[in-house]
N, C-alpha and C positions, 0 to 999 in steps of 0.2 A: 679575434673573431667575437663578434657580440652574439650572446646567450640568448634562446630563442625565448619568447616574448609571446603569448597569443593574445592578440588587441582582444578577444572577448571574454578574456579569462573571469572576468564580473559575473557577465550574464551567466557563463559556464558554471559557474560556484552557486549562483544564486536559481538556478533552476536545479541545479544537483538538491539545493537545499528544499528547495519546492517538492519535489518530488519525495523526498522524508515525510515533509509533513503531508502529503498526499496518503504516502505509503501508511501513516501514523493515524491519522484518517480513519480512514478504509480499516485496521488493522481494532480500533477503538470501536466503530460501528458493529465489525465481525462478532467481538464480545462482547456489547449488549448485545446485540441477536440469541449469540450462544445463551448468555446467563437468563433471556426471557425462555428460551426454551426451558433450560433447567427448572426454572419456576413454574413452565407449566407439565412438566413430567411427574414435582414436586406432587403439585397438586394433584394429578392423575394417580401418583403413587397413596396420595391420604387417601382419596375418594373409593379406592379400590381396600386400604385398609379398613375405613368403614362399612363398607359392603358387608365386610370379613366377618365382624363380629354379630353375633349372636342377641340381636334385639326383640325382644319377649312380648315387653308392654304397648300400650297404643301410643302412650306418651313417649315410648323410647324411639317407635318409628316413626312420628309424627317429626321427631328431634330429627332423627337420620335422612326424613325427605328434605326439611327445611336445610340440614347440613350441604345434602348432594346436590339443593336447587343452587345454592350458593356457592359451589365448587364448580360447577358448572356453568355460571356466571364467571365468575373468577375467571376459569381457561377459555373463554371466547373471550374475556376481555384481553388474555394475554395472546391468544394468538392473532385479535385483530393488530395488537404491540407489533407482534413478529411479522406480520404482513406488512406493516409499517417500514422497521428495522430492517426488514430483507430488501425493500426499493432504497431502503437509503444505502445499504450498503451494498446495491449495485453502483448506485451512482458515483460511490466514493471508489470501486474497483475502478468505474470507468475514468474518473479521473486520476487515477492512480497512474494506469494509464496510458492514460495520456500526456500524463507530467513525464513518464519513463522515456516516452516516444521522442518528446524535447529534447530532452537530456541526453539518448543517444544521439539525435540529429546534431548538436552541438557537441557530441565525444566525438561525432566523425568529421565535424568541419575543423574541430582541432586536431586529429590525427593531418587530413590533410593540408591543414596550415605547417604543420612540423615535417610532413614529410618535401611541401614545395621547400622548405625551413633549409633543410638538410639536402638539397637536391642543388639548391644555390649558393649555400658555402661548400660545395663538393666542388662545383665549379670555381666560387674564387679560390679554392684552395690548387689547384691545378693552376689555375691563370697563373698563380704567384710562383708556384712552384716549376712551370713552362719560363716565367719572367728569371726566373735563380739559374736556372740552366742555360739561359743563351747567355744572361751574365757572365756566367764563370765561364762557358765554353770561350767568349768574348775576349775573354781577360788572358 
Protein backbone atom coordinates (compact mmCIF):
# COMPACT_ATOMS: atom_id res chain seq x y z
CA UNK A 1 0.00 0.00 0.00
CA UNK A 2 1.55 3.36 -0.98
CA UNK A 3 2.05 5.90 1.95
CA UNK A 4 -0.37 8.76 1.91
CA UNK A 5 1.25 11.66 0.03
CA UNK A 6 -0.76 15.22 0.25
CA UNK A 7 -0.07 16.89 -3.49
CA UNK A 8 -0.20 20.34 -1.35
CA UNK A 9 1.99 19.50 1.34
CA UNK A 10 4.41 22.89 -0.08
CA UNK A 11 1.87 25.21 -0.03
CA UNK A 12 0.69 23.65 3.45
CA UNK A 13 4.33 24.24 4.95
CA UNK A 14 4.79 27.36 3.28
CA UNK A 15 1.60 29.24 4.55
CA UNK A 16 2.16 27.43 8.11
CA UNK A 17 5.51 29.39 7.71
CA UNK A 18 3.61 32.51 6.68
CA UNK A 19 1.65 32.67 9.36
CA UNK A 20 4.86 32.71 11.91
CA UNK A 21 5.98 35.38 10.50
CA UNK A 22 2.61 37.14 10.38
CA UNK A 23 2.23 35.96 14.15
CA UNK A 24 6.08 37.47 14.63
CA UNK A 25 4.78 40.61 12.97
CA UNK A 26 2.02 41.42 14.88
CA UNK A 27 3.87 40.08 18.14
CA UNK A 28 7.12 42.69 17.22
CA UNK A 29 4.67 45.69 16.50
CA UNK A 30 2.66 44.71 20.13
CA UNK A 31 6.19 45.61 21.74
CA UNK A 32 6.95 48.66 20.39
CA UNK A 33 3.51 49.79 21.26
CA UNK A 34 4.00 48.56 24.74
CA UNK A 35 7.64 50.05 25.20
CA UNK A 36 6.38 53.64 23.67
CA UNK A 37 3.85 53.47 26.40
CA UNK A 38 6.46 52.75 28.96
CA UNK A 39 8.26 55.77 27.62
CA UNK A 40 5.50 57.80 27.99
CA UNK A 41 4.39 56.67 31.64
CA UNK A 42 8.24 57.36 32.11
CA UNK A 43 8.02 60.63 31.35
CA UNK A 44 4.51 61.23 33.11
CA UNK A 45 6.34 59.64 36.15
CA UNK A 46 9.47 62.57 36.03
CA UNK A 47 7.01 65.22 35.23
CA UNK A 48 5.01 64.50 38.38
CA UNK A 49 8.46 64.00 40.32
CA UNK A 50 9.29 67.52 39.41
CA UNK A 51 6.10 68.83 40.43
CA UNK A 52 7.21 67.26 43.76
CA UNK A 53 10.00 69.20 44.72
CA UNK A 54 10.02 72.31 46.43
CA UNK A 55 11.13 75.21 43.96
CA UNK A 56 11.77 78.53 45.91
CA UNK A 57 13.59 80.87 43.43
CA UNK A 58 12.15 82.65 40.19
CA UNK A 59 15.10 80.99 38.29
CA UNK A 60 14.21 77.58 39.74
CA UNK A 61 10.57 77.92 38.33
CA UNK A 62 11.20 79.49 35.32
CA UNK A 63 13.67 75.96 34.96
CA UNK A 64 10.57 73.80 36.02
CA UNK A 65 8.00 75.57 33.53
CA UNK A 66 10.73 75.30 30.62
CA UNK A 67 11.22 71.37 32.20
CA UNK A 68 7.27 70.62 32.12
CA UNK A 69 6.75 72.49 28.66
CA UNK A 70 9.24 70.02 27.33
CA UNK A 71 7.82 66.80 28.97
CA UNK A 72 4.91 67.64 27.76
CA UNK A 73 6.00 67.94 24.35
CA UNK A 74 7.90 64.75 24.70
CA UNK A 75 4.31 62.61 25.72
CA UNK A 76 2.22 64.15 22.80
CA UNK A 77 5.04 63.31 20.66
CA UNK A 78 5.06 59.76 22.11
CA UNK A 79 1.42 59.18 22.14
CA UNK A 80 0.96 60.54 18.68
CA UNK A 81 4.02 57.31 18.20
CA UNK A 82 1.42 55.19 19.93
CA UNK A 83 -1.54 56.31 17.79
CA UNK A 84 0.70 55.28 15.00
CA UNK A 85 1.89 51.78 16.61
CA UNK A 86 -1.68 50.93 17.56
CA UNK A 87 -3.01 51.08 13.63
CA UNK A 88 -0.07 49.26 12.78
CA UNK A 89 -0.49 46.81 15.08
CA UNK A 90 -4.09 46.35 14.22
CA UNK A 91 -3.16 45.75 10.92
CA UNK A 92 -0.48 43.10 11.57
CA UNK A 93 -3.31 41.24 14.10
CA UNK A 94 -5.48 41.52 11.14
CA UNK A 95 -3.04 39.83 8.97
CA UNK A 96 -2.19 37.50 11.47
CA UNK A 97 -5.23 36.52 10.92
CA UNK A 98 -5.77 36.02 8.19
CA UNK A 99 -2.61 34.05 7.46
CA UNK A 100 -4.27 31.51 10.49
CA UNK A 101 -7.61 31.34 8.47
CA UNK A 102 -5.30 29.93 5.27
CA UNK A 103 -3.64 27.76 7.25
CA UNK A 104 -6.55 26.12 8.74
CA UNK A 105 -8.43 26.05 5.23
CA UNK A 106 -5.35 23.98 4.06
CA UNK A 107 -5.07 21.88 7.70
CA UNK A 108 -8.73 20.92 6.63
CA UNK A 109 -8.24 20.14 3.03
CA UNK A 110 -5.41 17.88 4.15
CA UNK A 111 -7.44 16.27 6.85
CA UNK A 112 -9.90 15.49 4.08
CA UNK A 113 -7.32 14.40 1.46
CA UNK A 114 -6.10 11.77 4.20
CA UNK A 115 -9.36 10.93 5.31
CA UNK A 116 -10.74 10.18 1.20
CA UNK A 117 -6.63 8.63 1.67
CA UNK A 118 -7.81 6.06 4.02
CA UNK A 119 -11.47 5.47 3.09
CA UNK A 120 -9.80 4.07 -0.43
CA UNK A 121 -7.19 1.81 0.82
CA UNK A 122 -10.02 0.56 3.23
CA UNK A 123 -11.53 -0.48 0.30
CA UNK A 124 -8.78 -1.92 -1.74
CA UNK A 125 -7.74 -3.58 1.29
CA UNK A 126 -11.31 -5.50 1.36
CA UNK A 127 -11.23 -5.88 -2.42
CA UNK A 128 -8.09 -7.96 -1.92
CA UNK A 129 -8.83 -9.48 0.97
CA UNK A 130 -12.71 -10.57 -0.71
CA UNK A 131 -10.23 -11.63 -3.82
CA UNK A 132 -7.90 -14.12 -0.93
CA UNK A 133 -11.11 -15.67 0.16
CA UNK A 134 -12.94 -16.80 -3.01
CA UNK A 135 -9.32 -17.90 -3.85
CA UNK A 136 -8.80 -20.24 -1.21
CA UNK A 137 -12.64 -21.04 -0.71
CA UNK A 138 -11.81 -22.07 -4.75
CA UNK A 139 -8.95 -24.08 -4.07
Amino acid sequence: MKKFRFRLQRLLEYRAMAERWAKDAFLQTRADRLAAEAERSRLTAKQAELLRRDWRTLDQRKALEAAIAKLDDLRAQQSAAIAILAQDEEARREDWMAARRELEAMRKLRELALERWETEAGRKEQAELDEWALLRSAA
